[in-house]
C-alpha positions in Angstrom: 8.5 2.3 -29.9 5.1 2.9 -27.7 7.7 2.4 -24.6 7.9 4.1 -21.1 11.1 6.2 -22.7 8.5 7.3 -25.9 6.1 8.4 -22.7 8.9 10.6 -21.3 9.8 12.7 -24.4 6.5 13.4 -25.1 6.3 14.5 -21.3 9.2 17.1 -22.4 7.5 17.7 -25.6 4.8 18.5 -24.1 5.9 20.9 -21.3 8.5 22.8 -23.6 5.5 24.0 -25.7 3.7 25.7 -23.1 1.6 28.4 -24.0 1.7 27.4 -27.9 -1.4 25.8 -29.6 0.9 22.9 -29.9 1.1 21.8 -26.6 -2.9 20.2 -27.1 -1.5 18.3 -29.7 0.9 16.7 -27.6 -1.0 16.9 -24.4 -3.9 14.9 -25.8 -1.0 12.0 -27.4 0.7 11.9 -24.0 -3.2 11.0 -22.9 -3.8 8.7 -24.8 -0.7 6.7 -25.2 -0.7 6.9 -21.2 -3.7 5.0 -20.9 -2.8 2.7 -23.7 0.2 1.6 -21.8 -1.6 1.9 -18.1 1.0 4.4 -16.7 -1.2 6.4 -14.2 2.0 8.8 -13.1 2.2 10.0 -17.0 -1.5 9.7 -17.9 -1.8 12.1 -14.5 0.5 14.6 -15.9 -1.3 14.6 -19.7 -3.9 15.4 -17.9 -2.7 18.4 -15.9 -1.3 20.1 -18.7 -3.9 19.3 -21.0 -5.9 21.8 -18.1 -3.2 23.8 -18.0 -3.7 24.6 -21.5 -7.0 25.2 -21.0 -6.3 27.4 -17.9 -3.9 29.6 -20.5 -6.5 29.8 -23.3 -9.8 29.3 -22.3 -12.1 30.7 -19.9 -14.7 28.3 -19.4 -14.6 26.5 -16.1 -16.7 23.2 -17.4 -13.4 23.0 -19.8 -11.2 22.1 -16.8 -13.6 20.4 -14.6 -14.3 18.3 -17.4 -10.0 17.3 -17.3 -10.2 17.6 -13.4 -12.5 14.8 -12.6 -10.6 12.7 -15.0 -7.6 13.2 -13.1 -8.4 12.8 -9.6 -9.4 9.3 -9.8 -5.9 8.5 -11.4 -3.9 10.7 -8.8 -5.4 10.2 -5.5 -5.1 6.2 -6.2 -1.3 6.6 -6.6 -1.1 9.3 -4.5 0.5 12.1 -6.8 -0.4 14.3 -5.1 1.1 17.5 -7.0 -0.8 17.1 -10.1 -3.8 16.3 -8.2 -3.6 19.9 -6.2 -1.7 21.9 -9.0 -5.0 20.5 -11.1 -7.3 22.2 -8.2 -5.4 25.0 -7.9 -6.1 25.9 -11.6 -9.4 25.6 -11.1 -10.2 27.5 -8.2 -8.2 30.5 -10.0 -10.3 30.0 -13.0 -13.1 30.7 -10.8 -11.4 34.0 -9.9 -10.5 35.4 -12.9 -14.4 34.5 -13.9 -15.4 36.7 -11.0 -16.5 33.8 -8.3 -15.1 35.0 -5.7 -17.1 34.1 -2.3 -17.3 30.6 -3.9 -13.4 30.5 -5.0 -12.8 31.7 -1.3 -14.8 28.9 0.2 -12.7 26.0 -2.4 -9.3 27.2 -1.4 -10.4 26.9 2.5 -12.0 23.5 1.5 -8.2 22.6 -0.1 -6.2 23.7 2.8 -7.9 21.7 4.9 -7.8 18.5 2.5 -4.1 19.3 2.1 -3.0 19.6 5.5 -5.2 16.5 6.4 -2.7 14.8 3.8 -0.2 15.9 5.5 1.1 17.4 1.6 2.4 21.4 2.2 2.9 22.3 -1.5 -1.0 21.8 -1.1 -1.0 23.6 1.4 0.6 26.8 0.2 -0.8 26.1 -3.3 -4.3 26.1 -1.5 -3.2 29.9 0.4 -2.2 31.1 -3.0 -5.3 30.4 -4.3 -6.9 32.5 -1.6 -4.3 35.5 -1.6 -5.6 35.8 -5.7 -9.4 36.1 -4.4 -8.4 38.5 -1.5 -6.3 40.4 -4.0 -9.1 40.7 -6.8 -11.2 41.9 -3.9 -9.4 44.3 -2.4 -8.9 42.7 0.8 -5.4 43.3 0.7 -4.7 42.5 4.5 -6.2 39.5 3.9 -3.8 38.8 1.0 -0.8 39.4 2.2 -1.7 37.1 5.5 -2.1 34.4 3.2 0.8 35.2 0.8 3.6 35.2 4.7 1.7 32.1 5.8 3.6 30.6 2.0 6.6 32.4 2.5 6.7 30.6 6.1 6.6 27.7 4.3 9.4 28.7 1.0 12.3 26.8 3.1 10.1 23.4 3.3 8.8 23.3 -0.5 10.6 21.7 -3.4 8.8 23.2 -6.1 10.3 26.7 -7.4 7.2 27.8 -9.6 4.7 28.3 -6.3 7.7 30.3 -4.6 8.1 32.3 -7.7 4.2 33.0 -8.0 3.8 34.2 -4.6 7.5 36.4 -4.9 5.6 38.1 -7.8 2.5 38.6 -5.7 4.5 40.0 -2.7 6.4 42.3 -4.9 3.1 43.7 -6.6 1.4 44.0 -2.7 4.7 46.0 -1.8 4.5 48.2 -5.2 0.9 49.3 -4.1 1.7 49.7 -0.9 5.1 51.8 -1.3 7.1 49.7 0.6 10.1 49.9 -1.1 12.0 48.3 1.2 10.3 45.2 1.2 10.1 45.5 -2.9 13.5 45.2 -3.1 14.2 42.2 -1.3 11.7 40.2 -3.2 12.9 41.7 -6.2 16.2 40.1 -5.2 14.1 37.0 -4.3 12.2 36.5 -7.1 15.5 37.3 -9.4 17.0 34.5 -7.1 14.2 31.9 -8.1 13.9 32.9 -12.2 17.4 31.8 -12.3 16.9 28.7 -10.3 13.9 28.0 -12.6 15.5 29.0 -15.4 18.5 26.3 -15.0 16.3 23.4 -14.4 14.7 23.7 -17.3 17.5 25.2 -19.9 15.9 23.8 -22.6 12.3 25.5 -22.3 13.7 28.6 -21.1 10.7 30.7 -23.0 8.1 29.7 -20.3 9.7 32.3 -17.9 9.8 35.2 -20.6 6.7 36.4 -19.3 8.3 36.6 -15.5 11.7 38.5 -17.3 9.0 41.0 -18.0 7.1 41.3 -15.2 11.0 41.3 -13.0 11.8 43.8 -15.5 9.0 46.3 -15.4 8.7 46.3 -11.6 12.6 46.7 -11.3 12.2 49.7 -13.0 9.3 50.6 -10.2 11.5 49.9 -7.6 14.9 52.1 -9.4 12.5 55.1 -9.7 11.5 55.4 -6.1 14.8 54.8 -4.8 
């Protein structure tokens, strides 16, 4: 039946199938059965994965913007918050990875202020992530690493394992280029700490953190070979 409880497994569906082509499929029913049953928390997350399927597989910035304006008169209203920032963070990296960097610089700024004026600090660190990337694509590695310790700071007060896990990876690549192998090490041991934390909460879509295995793996052997 087109019930709250059909809403949920299609939520699962939905996020299981990341990084398939499949996961549109579902994305756009979740969407559309949502807003046919005027649930703005599940229409809010349709939303934000149908951009973060775009975000995996397509390179065009309209692509999200178009999703992202659809979604922040849903969240902000409601006040979910997380999709509402997650849905900006993907953006502003999008701008990044298309080489905008000045301007990407100047939206994460914008975002930590609109997230500590909130009073919301997985914005907050979600919004310095978004600026470590830009430093890092620029080189301005000082500037990177500033922003990545001002979200470790922050690890013991966020609930979401995913942002933590990002910025462990991003810490362990800044000590990799840097030689520290002292610091490489612990955030190997970190980020090992928070794959299997990730990895337990969601047993059943255990594939979305093959890619991490990999990147844990390969850096492990980094770290093994200097010491």
């Amino acid at each position: 039946p087109h019930d709250s409880i059909r809403l949920e497994v299609l939520h699962e569906i939905t996020l299981s199938l990341q990084h398939t082509p499949e996961q549109e499929i579902y994305a756009r029913q979740l969407v559309a059965e949502a807003r046919q049953q005027h649930n703005a928390p599940k229409l809010c997350a349709g939303l934000y994965l149908l951009m973060l399927h775009y975000y995996n597989n397509n390179d065009k910035t309209d692509s999200l913007l178009v999703w992202f304006e659809q979604l922040k008169p849903v969240a902000l209203p409601i006040n979910d918050l997380r999709d509402y920032f997650d849905g900006k963070k993907l953006v502003i990296n999008n701008y990044i990875y298309s080489q905008q960097y000045e301007y990407a610089i100047a939206q994460a700024l914008e975002m930590v202020q609109e997230a500590e004026e909130r009073a919301y600090i997985e914005g907050t660190a979600a919004a310095y992530f978004c600026l470590a990337n830009a430093y890092n694509e620029t080189g301005r590695l000082a500037e990177a690493k500033q922003a990545l310790m001002k979200i470790h700071a922050l690890f013991p007060q966020l609930h979401y394992t995913n942002l933590k896990l990002g910025t462990a990876e991003l810490l362990i690549e800044q000590a990799h280029r840097s030689h520290d192998t002292l610091s490489l090490g612990n955030y190997l041991d970190e980020q090992e700490s928070l794959l299997t934390t990730c990895e337990q909460a969601s047993a059943h879509r255990a594939n979305i953190y093959a890619l991490h295995r990999l990147d844990a793996a390969a850096y492990g052997i980094y770290y093994h070979t200097l010491t």
